[in-house]
RODO-2510 file (C-alpha; in nm, 4 decimals, decimal comma):
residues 253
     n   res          X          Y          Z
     1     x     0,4183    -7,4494     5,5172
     2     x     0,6339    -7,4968     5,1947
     3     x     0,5278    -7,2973     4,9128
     4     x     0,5760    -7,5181     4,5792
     5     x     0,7155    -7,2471     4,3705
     6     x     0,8946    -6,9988     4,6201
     7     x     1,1810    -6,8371     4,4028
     8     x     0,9978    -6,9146     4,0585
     9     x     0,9221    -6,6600     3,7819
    10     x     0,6331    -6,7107     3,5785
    11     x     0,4395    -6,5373     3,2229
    12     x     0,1014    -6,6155     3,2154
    13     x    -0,1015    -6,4862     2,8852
    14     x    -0,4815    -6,4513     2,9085
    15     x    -0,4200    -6,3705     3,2938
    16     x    -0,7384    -6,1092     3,3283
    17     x    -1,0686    -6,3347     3,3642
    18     x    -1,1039    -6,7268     3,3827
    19     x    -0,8362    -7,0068     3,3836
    20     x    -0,5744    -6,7545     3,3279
    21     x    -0,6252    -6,5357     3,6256
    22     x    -0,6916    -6,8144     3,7931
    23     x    -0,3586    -6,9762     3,7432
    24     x    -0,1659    -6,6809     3,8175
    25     x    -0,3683    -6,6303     4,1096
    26     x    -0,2791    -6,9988     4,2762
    27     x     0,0769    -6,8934     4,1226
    28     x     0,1222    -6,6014     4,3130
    29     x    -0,0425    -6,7889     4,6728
    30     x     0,2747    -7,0578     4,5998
    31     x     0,5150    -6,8317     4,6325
    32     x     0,5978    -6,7217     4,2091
    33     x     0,6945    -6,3796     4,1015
    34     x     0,4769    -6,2994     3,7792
    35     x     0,4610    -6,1274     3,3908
    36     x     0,0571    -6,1455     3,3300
    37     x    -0,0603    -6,0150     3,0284
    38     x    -0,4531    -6,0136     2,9876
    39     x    -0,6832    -5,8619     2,6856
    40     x    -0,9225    -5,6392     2,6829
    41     x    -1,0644    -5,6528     3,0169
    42     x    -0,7926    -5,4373     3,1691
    43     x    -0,9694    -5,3727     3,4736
    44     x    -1,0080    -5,7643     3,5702
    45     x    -0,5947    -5,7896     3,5198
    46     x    -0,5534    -5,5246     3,7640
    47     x    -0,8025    -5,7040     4,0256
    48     x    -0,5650    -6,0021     3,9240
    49     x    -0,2785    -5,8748     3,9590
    50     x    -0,4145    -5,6562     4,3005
    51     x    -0,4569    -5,9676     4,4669
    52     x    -0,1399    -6,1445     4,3141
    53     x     0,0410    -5,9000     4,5031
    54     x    -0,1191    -5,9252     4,8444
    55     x     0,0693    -6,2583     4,8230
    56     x     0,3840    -6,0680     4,8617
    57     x     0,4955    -6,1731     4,5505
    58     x     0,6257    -5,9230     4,2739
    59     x     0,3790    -5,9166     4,0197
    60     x     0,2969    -5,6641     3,6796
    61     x     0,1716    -5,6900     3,3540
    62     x    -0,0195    -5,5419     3,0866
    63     x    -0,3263    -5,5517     2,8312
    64     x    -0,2162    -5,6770     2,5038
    65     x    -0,3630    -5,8228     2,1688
    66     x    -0,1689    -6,1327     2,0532
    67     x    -0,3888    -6,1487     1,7034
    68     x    -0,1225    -5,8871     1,6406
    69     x     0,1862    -6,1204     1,6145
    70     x     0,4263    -5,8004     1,5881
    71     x     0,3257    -5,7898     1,9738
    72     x     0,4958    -6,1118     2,0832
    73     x     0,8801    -6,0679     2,0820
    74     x     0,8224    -5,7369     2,2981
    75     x     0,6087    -5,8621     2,5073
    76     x     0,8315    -6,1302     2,5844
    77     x     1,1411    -5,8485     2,6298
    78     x     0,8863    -5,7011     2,9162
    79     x     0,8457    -6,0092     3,0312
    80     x     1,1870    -6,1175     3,1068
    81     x     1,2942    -5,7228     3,1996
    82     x     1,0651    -5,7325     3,5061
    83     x     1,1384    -6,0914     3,6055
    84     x     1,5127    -6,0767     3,5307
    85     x     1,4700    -6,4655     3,4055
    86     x     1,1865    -6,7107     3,3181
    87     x     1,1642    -7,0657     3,5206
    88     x     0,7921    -7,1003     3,3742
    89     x     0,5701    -7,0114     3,0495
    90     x     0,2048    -7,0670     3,0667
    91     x     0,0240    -6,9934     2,7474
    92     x    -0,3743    -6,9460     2,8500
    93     x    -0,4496    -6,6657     2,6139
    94     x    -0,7805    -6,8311     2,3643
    95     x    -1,0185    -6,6608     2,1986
    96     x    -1,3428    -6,8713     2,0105
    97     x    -1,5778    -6,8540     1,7290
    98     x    -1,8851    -7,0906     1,8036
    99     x    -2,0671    -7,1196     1,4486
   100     x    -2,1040    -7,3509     1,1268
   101     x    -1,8014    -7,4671     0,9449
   102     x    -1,9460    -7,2758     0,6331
   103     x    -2,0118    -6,9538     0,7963
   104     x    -1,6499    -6,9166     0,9509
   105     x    -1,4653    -6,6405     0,7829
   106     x    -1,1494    -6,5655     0,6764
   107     x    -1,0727    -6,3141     0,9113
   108     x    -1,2353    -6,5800     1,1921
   109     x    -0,9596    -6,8581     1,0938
   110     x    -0,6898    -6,6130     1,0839
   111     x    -0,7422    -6,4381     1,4087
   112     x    -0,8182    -6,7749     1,6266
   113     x    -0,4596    -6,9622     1,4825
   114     x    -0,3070    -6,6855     1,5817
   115     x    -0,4247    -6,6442     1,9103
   116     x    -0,4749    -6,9852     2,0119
   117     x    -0,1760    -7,1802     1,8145
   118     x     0,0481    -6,9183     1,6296
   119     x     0,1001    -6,6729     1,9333
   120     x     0,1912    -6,9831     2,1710
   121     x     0,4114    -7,1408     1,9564
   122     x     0,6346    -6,8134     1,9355
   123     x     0,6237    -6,7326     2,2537
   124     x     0,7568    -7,0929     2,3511
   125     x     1,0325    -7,0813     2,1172
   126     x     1,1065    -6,7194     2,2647
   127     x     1,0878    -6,9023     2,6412
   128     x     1,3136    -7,1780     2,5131
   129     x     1,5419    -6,9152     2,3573
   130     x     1,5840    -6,8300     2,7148
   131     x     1,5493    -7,1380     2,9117
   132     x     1,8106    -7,3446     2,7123
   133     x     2,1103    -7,2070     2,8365
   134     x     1,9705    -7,2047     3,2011
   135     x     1,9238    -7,6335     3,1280
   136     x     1,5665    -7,5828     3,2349
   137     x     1,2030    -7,4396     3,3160
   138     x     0,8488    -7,5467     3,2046
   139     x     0,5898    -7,4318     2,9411
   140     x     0,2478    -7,5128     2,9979
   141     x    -0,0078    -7,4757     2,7342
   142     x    -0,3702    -7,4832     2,8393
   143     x    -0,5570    -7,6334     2,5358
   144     x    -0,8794    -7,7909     2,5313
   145     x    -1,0928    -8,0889     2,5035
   146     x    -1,1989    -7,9438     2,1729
   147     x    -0,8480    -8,0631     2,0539
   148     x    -0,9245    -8,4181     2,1514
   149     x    -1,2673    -8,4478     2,0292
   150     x    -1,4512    -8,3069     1,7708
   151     x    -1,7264    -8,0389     1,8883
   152     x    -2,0340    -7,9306     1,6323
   153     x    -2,0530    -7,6176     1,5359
   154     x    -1,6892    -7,5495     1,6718
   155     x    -1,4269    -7,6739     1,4272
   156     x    -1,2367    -7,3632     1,3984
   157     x    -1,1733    -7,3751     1,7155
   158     x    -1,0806    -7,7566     1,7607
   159     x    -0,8655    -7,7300     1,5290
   160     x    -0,6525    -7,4883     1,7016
   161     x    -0,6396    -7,6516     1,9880
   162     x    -0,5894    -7,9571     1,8492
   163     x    -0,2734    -7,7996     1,6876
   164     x    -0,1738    -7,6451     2,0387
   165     x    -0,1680    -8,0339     2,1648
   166     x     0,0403    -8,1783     1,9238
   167     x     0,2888    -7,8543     1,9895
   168     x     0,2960    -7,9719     2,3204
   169     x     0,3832    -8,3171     2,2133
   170     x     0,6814    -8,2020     1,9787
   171     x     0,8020    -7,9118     2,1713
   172     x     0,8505    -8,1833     2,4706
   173     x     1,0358    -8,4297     2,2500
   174     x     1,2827    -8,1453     2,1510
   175     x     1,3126    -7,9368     2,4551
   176     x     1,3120    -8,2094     2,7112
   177     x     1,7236    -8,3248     2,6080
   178     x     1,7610    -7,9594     2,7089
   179     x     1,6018    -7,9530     3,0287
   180     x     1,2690    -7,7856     2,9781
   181     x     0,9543    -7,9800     3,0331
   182     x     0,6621    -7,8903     2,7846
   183     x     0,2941    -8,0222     2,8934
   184     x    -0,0768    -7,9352     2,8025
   185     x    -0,3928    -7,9156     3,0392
   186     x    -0,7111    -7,9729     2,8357
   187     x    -1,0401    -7,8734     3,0045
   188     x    -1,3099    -7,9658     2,9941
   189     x    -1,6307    -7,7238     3,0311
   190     x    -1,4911    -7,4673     3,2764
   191     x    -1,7141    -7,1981     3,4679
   192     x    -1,5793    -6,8733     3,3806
   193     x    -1,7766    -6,6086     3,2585
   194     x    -1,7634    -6,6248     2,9212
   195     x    -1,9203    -7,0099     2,9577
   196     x    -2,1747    -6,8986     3,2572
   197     x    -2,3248    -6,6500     2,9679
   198     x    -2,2865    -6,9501     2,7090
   199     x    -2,5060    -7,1783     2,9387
   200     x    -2,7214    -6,9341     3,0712
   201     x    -2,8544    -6,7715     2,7487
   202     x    -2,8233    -7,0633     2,5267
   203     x    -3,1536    -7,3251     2,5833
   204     x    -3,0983    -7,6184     2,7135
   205     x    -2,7169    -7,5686     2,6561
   206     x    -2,6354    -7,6018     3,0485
   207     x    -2,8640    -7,9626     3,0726
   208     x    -2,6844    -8,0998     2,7801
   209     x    -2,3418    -8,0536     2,8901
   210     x    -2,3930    -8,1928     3,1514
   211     x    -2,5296    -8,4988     3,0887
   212     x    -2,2015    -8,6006     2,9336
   213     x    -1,9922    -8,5410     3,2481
   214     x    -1,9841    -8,7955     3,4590
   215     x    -1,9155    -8,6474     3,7677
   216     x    -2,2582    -8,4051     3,7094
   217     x    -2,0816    -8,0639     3,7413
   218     x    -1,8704    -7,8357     3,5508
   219     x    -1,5369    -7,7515     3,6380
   220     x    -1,4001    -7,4184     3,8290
   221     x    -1,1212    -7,2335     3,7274
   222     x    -0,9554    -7,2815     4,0540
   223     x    -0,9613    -7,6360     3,9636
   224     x    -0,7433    -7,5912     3,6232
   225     x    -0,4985    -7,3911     3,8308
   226     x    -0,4507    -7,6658     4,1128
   227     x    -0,3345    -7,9069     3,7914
   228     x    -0,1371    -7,6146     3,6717
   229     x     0,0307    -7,5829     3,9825
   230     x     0,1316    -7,9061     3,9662
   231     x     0,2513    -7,9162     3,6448
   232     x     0,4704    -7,6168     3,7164
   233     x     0,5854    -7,7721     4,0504
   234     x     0,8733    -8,0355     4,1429
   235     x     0,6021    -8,2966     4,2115
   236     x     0,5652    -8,3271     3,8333
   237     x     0,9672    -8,3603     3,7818
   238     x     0,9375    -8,6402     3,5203
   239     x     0,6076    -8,5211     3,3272
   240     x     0,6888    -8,4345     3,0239
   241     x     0,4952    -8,4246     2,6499
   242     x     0,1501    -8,4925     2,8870
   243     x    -0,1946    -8,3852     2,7807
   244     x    -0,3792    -8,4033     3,0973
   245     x    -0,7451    -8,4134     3,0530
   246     x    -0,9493    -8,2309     3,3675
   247     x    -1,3370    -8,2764     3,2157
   248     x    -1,4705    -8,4393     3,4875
   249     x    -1,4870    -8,7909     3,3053
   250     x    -1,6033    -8,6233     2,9831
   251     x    -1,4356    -8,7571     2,6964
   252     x    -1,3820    -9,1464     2,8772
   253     x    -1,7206    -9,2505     2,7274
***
């Protein structure tokens, strides 16, 4: 069976729980050599990137904290030394703050831009640094539908999403001349484990979620990496600038 990204090289940020390991899990089973950095949890990278491997594949990678933005251009450099030359970027790394617009701090807004927004956008222009004179690869930036839709109690974190979208959107209008094809994935509510606790210890959180989802379910990571996949693959040659919604029907109401 063809394998829809034998010979590709991959990064993947927030690659140790979730949509991120994930990804670079479905990555790895289509044939893609991988860079994973993860966070904190730097036991669940190296389950990741344990089972990356038993693909056959060449995979390493390393715990890392991108509110530090001093930690992106090396990261990067460890990136491409292991790879030897970057076909795709995936930028999964998020972090949240769930509370009232008037009790978000100043610390909160800084450390969630640069996370979510300010973290991805350098490490895209570091990728296109790289990718230009090659006249191609792919970035793929896995927002939200936060950044489509306003959410309660969540604005912080909308509005970094919602500035990781329209990234997309411009990095695809100047990269694509070059080559490189720039596209978004927004989920919607995804089961990893940080939402199973959100649902299970918040009442009646799970029941109202769900009620706006059309199809009745929530979404598995596994799911997000098939349209990642995808994205990164040949079958989506002439995507470009796309914000693909995957919410099960959430936000066509």
């Amino acid at each position: 069976m063809r394998l829809r990204l034998e010979g590709k090289t991959a990064f993947i940020t927030g690659a140790s729980v979730g949509i991120g390991s994930a990804i670079a899990r479905r990555f790895a089973e289509e044939g893609c050599s991988l860079y994973l950095a993860g966070g904190r949890n730097q036991k669940s990278l190296e389950l990741t990137l344990e089972y990356c491997k038993t693909q056959g594949i060449s995979a390493a990678g390393e715990g890392i904290d991108l509110s530090n933005l001093a930690n992106v251009a090396p990261l990067m450099n460890r990136a491409l030394l292991h790879l030897g030359h970057l076909d795709i970027l995936v930028n999964c790394a998020g972090i949240r703050c769930n509370k009232p617009l008037e009790e978000v701090t100043h610390e909160e807004v800084v450390a969630l831009f640069q996370v979510n927004a300010m973290a991805s956008f350098m490490l895209s222009g570091l990728a296109a640094k790289h990718m230009i004179p090659r006249s191609g690869g792919q970035i793929i930036n896995i927002g939200s539908t936060s950044g489509e839709a306003g959410v309660p109690n969540n604005s912080l974190y909308c509005a970094t999403k919602g500035a990781m979208h329209l990234m997309t959107k411009a990095h695809a209008a100047e990269l694509g001349p070059k080559g490189i094809r720039v596209n978004a994935i927004a989920p919607g509510t995804t089961l990893s484990e940080g939402t199973k606790h959100r649902v299970e210890t918040e009442a009646g959180r799970r029941e109202r979620l769900m009620s706006n989802i059309p199809l009745g379910r929530f979404a598995t990571p596994e799911e997000i990496a098939d349209c990642a996949v995808f994205m990164a693959s040949g079958e989506a040659s002439y995507m470009n600038g796309a914000v693909i919604l995957v919410d099960g029907g959430r936000l066509c109401q």
